[in-house]
Rosetta silent file (secondary structure, phi, psi, omega in degrees, C-alpha in Angstrom):
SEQUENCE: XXXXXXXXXXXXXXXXXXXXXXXXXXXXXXXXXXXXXXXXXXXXXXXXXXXXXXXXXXXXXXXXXXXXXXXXXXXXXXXXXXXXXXXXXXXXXXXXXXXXXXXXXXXXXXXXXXXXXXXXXXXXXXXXXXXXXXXXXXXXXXXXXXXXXXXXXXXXXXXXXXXXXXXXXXXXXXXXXXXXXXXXXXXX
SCORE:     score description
SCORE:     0.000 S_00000001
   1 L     0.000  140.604  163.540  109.892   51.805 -193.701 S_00000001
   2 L   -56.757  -29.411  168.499  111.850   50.523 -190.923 S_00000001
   3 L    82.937 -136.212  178.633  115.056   49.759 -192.392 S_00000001
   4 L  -101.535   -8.825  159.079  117.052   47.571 -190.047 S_00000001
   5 L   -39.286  138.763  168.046  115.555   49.397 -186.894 S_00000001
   6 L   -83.779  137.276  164.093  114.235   47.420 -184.508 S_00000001
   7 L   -17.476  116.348  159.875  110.417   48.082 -183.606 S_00000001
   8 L     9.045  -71.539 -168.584  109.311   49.880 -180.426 S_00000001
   9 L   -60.230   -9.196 -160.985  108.429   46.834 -179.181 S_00000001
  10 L   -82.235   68.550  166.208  111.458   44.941 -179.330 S_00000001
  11 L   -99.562 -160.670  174.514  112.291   45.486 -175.413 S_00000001
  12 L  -132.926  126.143 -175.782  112.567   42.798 -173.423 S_00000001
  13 L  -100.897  117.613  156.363  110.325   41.800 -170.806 S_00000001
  14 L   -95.630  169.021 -165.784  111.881   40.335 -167.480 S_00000001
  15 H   -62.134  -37.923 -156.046  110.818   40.439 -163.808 S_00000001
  16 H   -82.515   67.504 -170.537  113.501   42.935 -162.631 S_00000001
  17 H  -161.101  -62.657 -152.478  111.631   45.435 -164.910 S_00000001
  18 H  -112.233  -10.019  179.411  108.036   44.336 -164.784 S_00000001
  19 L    74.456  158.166  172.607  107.933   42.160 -161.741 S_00000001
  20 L  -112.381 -169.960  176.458  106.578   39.005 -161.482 S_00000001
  21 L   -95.709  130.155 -169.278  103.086   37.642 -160.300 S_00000001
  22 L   -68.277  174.882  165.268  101.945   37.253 -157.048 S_00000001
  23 L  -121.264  156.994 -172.594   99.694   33.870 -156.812 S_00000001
  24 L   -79.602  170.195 -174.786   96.711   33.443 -154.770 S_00000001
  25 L   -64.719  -64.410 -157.028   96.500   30.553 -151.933 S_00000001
  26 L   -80.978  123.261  162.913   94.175   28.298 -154.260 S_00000001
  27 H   -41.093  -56.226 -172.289   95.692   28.637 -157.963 S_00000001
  28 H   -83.399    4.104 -177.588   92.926   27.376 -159.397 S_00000001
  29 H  -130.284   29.185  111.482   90.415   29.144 -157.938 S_00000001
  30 L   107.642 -172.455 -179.939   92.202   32.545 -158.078 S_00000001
  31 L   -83.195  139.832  179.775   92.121   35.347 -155.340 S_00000001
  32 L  -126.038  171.137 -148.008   88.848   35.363 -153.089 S_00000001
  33 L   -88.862  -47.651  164.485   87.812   37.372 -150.132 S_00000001
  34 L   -17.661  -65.405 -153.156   88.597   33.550 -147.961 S_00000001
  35 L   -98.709  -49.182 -167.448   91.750   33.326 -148.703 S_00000001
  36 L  -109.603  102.135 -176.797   93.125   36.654 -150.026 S_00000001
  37 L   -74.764  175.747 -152.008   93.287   40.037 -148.948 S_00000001
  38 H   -65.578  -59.704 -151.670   92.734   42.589 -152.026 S_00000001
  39 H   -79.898    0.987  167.815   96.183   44.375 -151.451 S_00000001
  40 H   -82.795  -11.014  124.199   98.059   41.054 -151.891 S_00000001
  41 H     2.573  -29.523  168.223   97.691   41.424 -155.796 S_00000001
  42 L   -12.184  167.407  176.956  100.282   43.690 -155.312 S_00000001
  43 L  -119.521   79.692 -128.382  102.984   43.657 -157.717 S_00000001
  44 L   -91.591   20.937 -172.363  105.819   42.637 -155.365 S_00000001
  45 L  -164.911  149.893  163.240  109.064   42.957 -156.678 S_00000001
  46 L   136.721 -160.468  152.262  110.766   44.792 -160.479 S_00000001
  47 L   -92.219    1.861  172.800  110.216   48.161 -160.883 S_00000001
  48 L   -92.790   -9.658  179.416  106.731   48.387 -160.733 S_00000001
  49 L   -27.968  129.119 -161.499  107.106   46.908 -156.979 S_00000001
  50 L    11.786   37.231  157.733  103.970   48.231 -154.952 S_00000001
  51 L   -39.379  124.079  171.829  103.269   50.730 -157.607 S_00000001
  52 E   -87.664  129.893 -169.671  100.396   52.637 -156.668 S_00000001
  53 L   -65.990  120.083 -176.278   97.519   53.302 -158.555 S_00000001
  54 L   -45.276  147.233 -160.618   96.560   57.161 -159.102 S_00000001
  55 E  -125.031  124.692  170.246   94.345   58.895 -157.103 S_00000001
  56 L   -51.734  101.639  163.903   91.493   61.516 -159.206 S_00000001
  57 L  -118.516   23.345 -161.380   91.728   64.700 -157.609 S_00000001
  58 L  -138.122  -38.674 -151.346   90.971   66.572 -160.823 S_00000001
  59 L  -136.842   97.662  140.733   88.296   65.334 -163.439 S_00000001
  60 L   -41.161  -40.508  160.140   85.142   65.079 -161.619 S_00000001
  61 L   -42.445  -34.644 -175.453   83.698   63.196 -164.205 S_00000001
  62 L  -131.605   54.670 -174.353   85.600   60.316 -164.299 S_00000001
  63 L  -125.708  122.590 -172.525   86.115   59.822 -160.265 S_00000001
  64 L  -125.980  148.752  177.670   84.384   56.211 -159.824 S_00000001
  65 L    38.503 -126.185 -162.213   84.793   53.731 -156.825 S_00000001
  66 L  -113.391   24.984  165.230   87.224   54.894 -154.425 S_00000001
  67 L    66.546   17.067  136.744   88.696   57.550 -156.942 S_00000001
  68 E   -84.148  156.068  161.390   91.425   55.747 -158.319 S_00000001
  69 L   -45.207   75.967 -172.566   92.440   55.611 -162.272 S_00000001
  70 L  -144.991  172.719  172.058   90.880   52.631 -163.029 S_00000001
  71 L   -62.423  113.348 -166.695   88.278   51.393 -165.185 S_00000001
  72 L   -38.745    1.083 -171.408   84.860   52.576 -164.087 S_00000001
  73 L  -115.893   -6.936  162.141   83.407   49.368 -163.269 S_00000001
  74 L   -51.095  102.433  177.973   86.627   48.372 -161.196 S_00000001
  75 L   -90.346   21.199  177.833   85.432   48.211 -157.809 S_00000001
  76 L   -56.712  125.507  179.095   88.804   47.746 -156.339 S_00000001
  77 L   -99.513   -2.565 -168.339   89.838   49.301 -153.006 S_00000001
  78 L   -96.226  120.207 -174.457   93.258   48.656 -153.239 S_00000001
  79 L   -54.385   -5.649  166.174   95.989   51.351 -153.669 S_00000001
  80 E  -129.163  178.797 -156.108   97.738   49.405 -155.768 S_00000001
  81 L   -73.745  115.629 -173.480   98.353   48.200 -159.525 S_00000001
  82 L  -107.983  141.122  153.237   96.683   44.737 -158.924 S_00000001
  83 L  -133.936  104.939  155.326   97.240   41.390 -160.940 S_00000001
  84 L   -68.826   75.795 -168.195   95.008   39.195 -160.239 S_00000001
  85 L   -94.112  165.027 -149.817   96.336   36.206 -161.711 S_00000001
  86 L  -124.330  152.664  149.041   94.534   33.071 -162.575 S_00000001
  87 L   -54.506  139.766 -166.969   95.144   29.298 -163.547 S_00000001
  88 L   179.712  125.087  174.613   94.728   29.440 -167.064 S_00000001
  89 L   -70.188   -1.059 -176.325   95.800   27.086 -170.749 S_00000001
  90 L   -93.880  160.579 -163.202   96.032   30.614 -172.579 S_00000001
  91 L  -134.935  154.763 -165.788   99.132   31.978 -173.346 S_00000001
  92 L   -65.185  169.267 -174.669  100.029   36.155 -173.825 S_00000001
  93 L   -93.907 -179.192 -160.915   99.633   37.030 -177.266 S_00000001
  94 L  -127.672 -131.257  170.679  102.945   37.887 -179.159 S_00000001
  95 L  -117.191   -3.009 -174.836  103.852   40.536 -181.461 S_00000001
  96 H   -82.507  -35.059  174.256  103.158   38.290 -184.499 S_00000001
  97 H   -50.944  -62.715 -162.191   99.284   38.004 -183.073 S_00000001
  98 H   -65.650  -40.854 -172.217   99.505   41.719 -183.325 S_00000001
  99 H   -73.856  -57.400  167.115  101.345   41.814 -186.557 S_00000001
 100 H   -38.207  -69.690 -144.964   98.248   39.001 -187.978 S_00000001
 101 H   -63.708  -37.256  165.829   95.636   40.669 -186.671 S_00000001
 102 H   -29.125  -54.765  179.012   96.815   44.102 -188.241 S_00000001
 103 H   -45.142  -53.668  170.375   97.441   42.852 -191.456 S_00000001
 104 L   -46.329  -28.598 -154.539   93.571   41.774 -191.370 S_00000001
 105 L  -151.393  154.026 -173.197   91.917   45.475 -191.375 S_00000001
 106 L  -108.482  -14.692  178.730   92.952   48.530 -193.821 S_00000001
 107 L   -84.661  137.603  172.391   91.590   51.068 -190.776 S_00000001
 108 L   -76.142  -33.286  148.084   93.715   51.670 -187.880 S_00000001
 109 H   -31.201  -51.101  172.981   90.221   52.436 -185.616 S_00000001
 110 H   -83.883   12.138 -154.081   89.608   49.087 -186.742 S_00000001
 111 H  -125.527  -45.812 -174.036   92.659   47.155 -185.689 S_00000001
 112 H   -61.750  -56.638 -177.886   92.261   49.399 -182.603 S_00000001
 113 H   -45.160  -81.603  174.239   88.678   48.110 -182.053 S_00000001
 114 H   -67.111   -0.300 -163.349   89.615   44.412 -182.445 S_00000001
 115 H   -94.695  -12.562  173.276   92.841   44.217 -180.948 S_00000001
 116 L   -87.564  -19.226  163.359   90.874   45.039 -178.001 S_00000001
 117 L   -97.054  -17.974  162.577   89.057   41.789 -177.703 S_00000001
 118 L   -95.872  -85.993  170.713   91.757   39.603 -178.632 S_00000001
 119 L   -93.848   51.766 -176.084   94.901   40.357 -178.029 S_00000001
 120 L  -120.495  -49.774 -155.172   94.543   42.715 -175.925 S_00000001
 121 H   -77.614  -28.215  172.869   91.834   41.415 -173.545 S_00000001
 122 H   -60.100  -33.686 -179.099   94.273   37.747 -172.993 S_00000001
 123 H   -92.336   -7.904  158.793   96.111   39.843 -171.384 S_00000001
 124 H   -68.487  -55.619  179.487   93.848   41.279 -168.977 S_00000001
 125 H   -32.392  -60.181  160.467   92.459   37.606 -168.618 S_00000001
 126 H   -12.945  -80.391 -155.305   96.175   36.890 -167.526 S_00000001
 127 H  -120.186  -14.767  164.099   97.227   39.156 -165.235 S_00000001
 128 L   -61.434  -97.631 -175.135   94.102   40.962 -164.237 S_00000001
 129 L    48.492 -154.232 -127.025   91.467   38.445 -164.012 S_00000001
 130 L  -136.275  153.516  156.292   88.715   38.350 -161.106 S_00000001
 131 L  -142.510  118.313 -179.743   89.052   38.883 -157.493 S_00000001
 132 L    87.626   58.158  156.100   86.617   37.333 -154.996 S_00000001
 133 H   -56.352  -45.823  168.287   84.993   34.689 -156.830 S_00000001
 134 H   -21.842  -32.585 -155.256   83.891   33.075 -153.881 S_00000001
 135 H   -92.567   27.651 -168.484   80.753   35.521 -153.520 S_00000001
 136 L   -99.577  -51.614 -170.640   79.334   33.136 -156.329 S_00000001
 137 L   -39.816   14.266  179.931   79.686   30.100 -154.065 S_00000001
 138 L  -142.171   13.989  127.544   76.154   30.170 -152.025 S_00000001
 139 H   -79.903  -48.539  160.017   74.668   30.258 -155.818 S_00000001
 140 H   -76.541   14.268  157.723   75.916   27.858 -156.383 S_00000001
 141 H   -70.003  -88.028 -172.218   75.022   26.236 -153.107 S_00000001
 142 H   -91.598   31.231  158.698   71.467   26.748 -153.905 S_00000001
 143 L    78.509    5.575  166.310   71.477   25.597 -157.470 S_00000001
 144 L   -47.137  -56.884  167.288   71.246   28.778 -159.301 S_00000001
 145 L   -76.594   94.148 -124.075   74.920   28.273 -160.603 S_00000001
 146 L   -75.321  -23.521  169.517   74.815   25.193 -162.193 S_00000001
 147 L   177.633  170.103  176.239   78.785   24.119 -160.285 S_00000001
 148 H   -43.657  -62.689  152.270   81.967   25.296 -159.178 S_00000001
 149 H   -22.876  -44.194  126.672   83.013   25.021 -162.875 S_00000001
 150 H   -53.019  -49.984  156.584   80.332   27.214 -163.953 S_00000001
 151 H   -33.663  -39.497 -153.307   81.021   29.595 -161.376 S_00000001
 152 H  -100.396  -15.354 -170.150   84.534   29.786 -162.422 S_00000001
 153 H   -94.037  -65.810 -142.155   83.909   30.185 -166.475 S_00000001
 154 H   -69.677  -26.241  177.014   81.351   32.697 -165.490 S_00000001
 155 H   -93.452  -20.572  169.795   83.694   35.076 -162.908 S_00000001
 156 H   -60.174  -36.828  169.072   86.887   34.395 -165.485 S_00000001
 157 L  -105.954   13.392  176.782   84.372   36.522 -167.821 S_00000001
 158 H   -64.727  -44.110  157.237   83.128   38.791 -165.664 S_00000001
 159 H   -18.540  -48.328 -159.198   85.342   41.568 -165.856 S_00000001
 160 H   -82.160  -56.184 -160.461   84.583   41.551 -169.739 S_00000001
 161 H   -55.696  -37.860  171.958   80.502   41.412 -169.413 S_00000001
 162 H   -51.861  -26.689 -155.616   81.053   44.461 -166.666 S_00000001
 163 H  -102.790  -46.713  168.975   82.716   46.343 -169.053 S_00000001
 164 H   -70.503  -34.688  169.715   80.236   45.951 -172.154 S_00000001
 165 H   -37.017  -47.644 -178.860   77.475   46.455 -169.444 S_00000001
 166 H   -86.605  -10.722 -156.302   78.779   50.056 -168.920 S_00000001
 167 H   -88.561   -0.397 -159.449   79.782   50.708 -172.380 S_00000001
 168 L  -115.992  -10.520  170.232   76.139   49.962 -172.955 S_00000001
 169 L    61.695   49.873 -165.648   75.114   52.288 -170.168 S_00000001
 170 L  -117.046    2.575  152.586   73.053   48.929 -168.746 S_00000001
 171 L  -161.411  163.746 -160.353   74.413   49.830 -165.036 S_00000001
 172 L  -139.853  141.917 -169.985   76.423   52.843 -163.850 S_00000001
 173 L  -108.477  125.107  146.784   79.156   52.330 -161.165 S_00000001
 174 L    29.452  132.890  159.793   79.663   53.607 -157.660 S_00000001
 175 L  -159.708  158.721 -154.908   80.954   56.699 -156.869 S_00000001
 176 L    32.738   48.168  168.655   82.440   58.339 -153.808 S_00000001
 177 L   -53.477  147.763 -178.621   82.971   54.608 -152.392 S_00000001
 178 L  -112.302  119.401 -154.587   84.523   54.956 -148.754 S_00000001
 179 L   -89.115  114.779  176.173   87.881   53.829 -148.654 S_00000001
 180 L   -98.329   85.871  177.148   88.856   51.875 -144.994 S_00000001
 181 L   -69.580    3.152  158.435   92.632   52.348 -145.452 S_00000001
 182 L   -90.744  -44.287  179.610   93.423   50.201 -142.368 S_00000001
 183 L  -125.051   76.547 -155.385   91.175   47.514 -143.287 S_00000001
 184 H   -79.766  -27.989  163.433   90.282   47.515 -147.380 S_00000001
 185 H   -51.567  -32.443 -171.042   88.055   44.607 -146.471 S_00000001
 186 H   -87.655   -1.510 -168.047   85.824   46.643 -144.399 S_00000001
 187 L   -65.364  128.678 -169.253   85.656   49.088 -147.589 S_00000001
 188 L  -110.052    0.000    0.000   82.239   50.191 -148.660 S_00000001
């Protein structure tokens, strides 16, 4: 039992700790290759300020894209901890979400499991989210994509469908990508 301790969680979060989020030129249509280079995602001020992402120089196995510590289907060239934030009516989940959905399962694997699509994954949605939606625009041009509005529901979930894609072994990602550290646009 806890007693009167307070929780782990009970920090607090503010920016000069955690930083806040940069925003892209269009809000609503999040960062794209038009508008945004990669590395402004940055995290640009707290203590996480231009935290860099880790670079694999150890576990062949899990060296993916351009060999940072990222999720394998993260094709991201940028050396740093990116949040790609979005417009968005969702709001982070809270420790009570956390507290519900526990309460819900008697397995901890299984609390683990779902906690990963709900309140877990808003906050990837959040602060993650998509970068370079744009390279949807010239389906949707030639009628493939049904509108911009499709486009945009469909790259808000991409991230997730990449990620069951791999877990599913339905496409295998990049490795030894070549990193253009003057120009991460030019990045292959």
């Amino acid at each position: 039992a806890l007693g009167n301790n307070k929780p782990y969680m009970s920090f607090v979060f503010t920016e000069s700790v955690y930083g806040t989020i940069s925003m892209p030129v269009s809000y609503n249509r999040g960062f794209v290759y038009a508008n945004d280079p990669v590395e402004s995602a940055a995290i640009p001020n707290g203590r996480w300020q231009q935290l860099q992402a880790e670079f694999n120089t150890e576990l062949e196995s899990l060296k993916y894209g351009y060999g940072y510590m990222r999720a394998p289907w993260s094709m991201n060239p940028s050396p740093y901890i990116s949040r790609f934030a979005k417009e968005s009516t969702s709001s982070l989940p809270s420790c009570g979400n956390h507290y519900d959905l526990l309460r819900q399962y008697d397995s901890l694997m299984d609390f683990f499991f779902k906690s990963s699509y709900s309140a877990h994954a808003t906050v990837h949605g959040l602060t993650g989210s998509m970068y370079g939606c744009d390279v949807l625009d010239p389906m949707v041009k030639s009628g493939y994509i049904l509108d911009a509005a499709a486009a945009s529901k469909l790259c808000a979930g991409w991230p997730f469908i990449m990620k069951e894609f791999y877990r599913k072994a339905f496409l295998t990602p990049k490795k030894d990508c070549v990193l253009d550290e003057k120009n991460l646009k030019k990045s292959e």
